[in-house]
N, C-alpha and C positions, 0 to 999 in steps of 0.2 A: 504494500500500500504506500502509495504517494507522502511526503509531509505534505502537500496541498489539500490533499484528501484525505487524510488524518484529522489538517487542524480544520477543515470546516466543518468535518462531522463531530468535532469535539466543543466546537462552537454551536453547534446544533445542539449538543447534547448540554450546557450550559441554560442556548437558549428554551430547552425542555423544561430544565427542573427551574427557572426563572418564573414561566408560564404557571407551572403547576404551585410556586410559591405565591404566586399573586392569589390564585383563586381560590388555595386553602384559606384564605382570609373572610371566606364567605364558606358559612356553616351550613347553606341548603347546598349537598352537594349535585342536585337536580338542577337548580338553577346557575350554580358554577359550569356544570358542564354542560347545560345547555348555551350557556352565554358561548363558550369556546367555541364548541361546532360550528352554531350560527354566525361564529363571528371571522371565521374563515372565509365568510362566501363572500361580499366585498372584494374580498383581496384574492380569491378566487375568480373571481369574475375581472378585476384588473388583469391579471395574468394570462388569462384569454383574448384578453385584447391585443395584447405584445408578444406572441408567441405561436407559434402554427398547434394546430389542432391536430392530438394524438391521432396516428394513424390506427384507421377501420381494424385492424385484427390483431389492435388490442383491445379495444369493448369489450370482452369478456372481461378483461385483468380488470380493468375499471370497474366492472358489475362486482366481478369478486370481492375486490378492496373494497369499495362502499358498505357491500355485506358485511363485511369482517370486523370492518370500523367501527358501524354501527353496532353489532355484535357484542363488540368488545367491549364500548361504552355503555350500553346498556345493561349489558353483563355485573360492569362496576360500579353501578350505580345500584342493580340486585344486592351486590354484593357489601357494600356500604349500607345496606336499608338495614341487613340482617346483624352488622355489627365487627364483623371476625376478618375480614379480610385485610386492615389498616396493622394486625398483627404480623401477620407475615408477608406481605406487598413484596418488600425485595425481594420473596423465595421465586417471585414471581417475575420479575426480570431478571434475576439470575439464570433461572431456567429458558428462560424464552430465548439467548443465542446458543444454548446450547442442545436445543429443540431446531435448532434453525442449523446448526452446524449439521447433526444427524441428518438431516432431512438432505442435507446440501451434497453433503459425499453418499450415502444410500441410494437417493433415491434419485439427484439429478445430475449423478457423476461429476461434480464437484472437486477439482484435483486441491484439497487443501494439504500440507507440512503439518508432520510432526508436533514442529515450533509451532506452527500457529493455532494447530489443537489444544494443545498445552498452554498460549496464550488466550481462547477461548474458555479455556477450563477455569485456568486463575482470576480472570476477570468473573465469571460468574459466580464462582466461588468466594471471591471479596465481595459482590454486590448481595447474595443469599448471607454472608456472616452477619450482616446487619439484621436478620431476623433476631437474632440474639440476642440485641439492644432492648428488643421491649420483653419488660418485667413481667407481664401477664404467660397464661398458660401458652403462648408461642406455637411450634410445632407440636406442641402434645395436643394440641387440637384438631382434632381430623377433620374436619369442617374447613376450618382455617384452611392447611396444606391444600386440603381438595380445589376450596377457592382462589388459591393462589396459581395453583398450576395448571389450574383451566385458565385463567389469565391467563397466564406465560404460553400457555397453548397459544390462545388468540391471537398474541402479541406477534409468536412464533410465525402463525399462520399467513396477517396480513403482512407481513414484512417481505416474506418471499412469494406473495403476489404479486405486491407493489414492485419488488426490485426486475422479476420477470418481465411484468407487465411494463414497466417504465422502458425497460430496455426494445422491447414490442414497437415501443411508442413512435420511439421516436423523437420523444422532447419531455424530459422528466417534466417538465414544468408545465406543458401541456395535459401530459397525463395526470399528475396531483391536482390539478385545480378540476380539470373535470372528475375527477375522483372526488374531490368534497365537495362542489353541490352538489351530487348524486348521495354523497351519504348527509349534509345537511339536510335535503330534503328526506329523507326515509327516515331519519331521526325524529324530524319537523313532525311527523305524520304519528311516529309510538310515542313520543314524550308529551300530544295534546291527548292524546288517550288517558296516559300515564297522571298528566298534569296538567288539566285542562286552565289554560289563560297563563301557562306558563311562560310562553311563548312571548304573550304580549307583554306580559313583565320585563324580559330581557328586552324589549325592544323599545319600550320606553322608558324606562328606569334603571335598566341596568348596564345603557348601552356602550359607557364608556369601557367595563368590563370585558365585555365581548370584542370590542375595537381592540383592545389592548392584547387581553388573554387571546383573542383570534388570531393578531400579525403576529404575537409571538410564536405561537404556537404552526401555523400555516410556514412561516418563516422556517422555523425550527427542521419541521418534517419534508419541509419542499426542498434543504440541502441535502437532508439523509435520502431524498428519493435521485436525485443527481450523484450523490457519493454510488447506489447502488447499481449505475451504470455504469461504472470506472472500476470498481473494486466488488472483488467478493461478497456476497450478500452475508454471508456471518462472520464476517470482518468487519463488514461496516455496521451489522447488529449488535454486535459486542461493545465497539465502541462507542451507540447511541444510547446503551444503559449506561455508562457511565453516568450522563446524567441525576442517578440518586444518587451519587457519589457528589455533584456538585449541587445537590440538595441538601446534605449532609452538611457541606463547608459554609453552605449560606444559613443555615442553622447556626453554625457556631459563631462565623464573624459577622453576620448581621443582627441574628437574633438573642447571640451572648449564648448559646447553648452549650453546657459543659462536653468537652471532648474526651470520652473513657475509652481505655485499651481497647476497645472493642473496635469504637470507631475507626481509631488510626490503625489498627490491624486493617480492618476494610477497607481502608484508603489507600492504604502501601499496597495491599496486594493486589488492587484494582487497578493502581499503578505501573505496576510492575508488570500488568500483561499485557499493560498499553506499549508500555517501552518494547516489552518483546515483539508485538503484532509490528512497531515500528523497525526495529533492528536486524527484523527478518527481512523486509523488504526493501 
């Protein structure tokens, strides 16, 4: 992998846990993440203007990633209602490029290294040691785990959609934008069911939320869909989790949050299979 495509998927990965640090500040998490979706398409719809229009055979990848998206967020917003999955969240991007790695050499012959296996393992394996941080029953939870690694599934899932499909495209940034009004809209449609007039909430009261939490976010994920035309898809998955790793940092130097072994163990070791993923290539 490139340093040019290293450092803007680690800027993606930045610009992730930034996004996700804004809208944890808002406790309905129906209306946080409804503000993001929605707040995509704007800047979805500019990006269609300045860019050619993915080509015809990739609308499948499109249809899929919408599903998968929606899926996912929907998924975590079940999974939040019931209480248990904020317990173990990282086992759940942990798992998620190393679901993406299997998938990548099994199933779509995928010629990955050794090294970079082992830099795929260490990384996920620093971003799962954070489960450890919270004091509650953690993994002895079977609910929890279960909930987490069906995320990580998801996560898994739409990532090598999207990187297929982008590459289909023709123009990542074509394909991402029509990839999220397609999933803004299928969201738009289960979440007035879900929450009826929630919609109009965000759109009039909450809209600075959505503008914000949306370009970061859009922003964020439209680099990791151009990183996953250029580099390996669970190269470039590995290192868009980092991002709870700089969710973690912004915890401590913004929000004063105490830094225990635990933490800096996860950090170093996340670290360390960033530098490997870099030093191999």
């Amino acid at each position: 992998m490139s340093l040019t495509v290293m450092t803007i998927v680690l800027i993606a990965a930045l610009l992730h846990a930034s996004w996700n640090y804004l809208v944890k500040q808002t406790e309905d998490k129906h209306l946080s993440m409804s503000a993001v979706v929605l707040g995509h398409t704007p800047f979805a719809a500019a990006a269609l203007l300045c860019t050619p229009l993915p080509e015809l055979n990739s609308l499948p990848y499109v249809i899929a990633g919408a599903v998968l998206h929606t899926g996912y967020q929907l998924f975590l917003l079940y999974s939040y209602r019931i209480g248990d999955l904020s317990q173990v969240y990282p086992l759940a991007r942990g798992v998620a490029p190393l679901f993406v790695a299997g998938v990548s050499v099994l199933l779509l012959g995928v010629n990955l290294s050794q090294f970079e296996m082992v830099a795929i393992v260490i990384i996920g394996t620093g971003i799962m040691s954070l489960t450890l941080v919270r004091r509650s029953d953690g993994l002895r939870n079977g609910r929890a785990t279960s909930l987490a690694i069906i995320t990580g599934g998801f996560i898994a899932a739409y990532s090598i959609v999207d990187g297929l499909g982008a590459r289909e495209a023709g123009t990542a940034l074509g394909f991402y934008g029509s990839l999220s009004i397609l999933n803004a809209i299928i969201f738009a449609v289960f979440i007035s069911f879900i929450r009826p007039g929630l919609i109009k909430k965000v759109v009039f009261q909450n809209y600075r939320l959505a503008l914000s939490g949306g370009c970061a976010s859009f922003t964020a994920y439209a680099l990791v869909i151009w990183a996953f035309t250029l580099a390996p898809i669970a190269l470039v998955t590995a290192l868009r989790e980092t991002s709870i790793i700089f969710a973690l940092l912004l915890g401590v130097f913004v929000l004063k949050e105490r830094l225990d072994l635990i933490k800096l163990i996860a950090t170093m070791l996340t670290m360390l299979g960033v530098g490997m993923l870099r030093v191999n290539r």
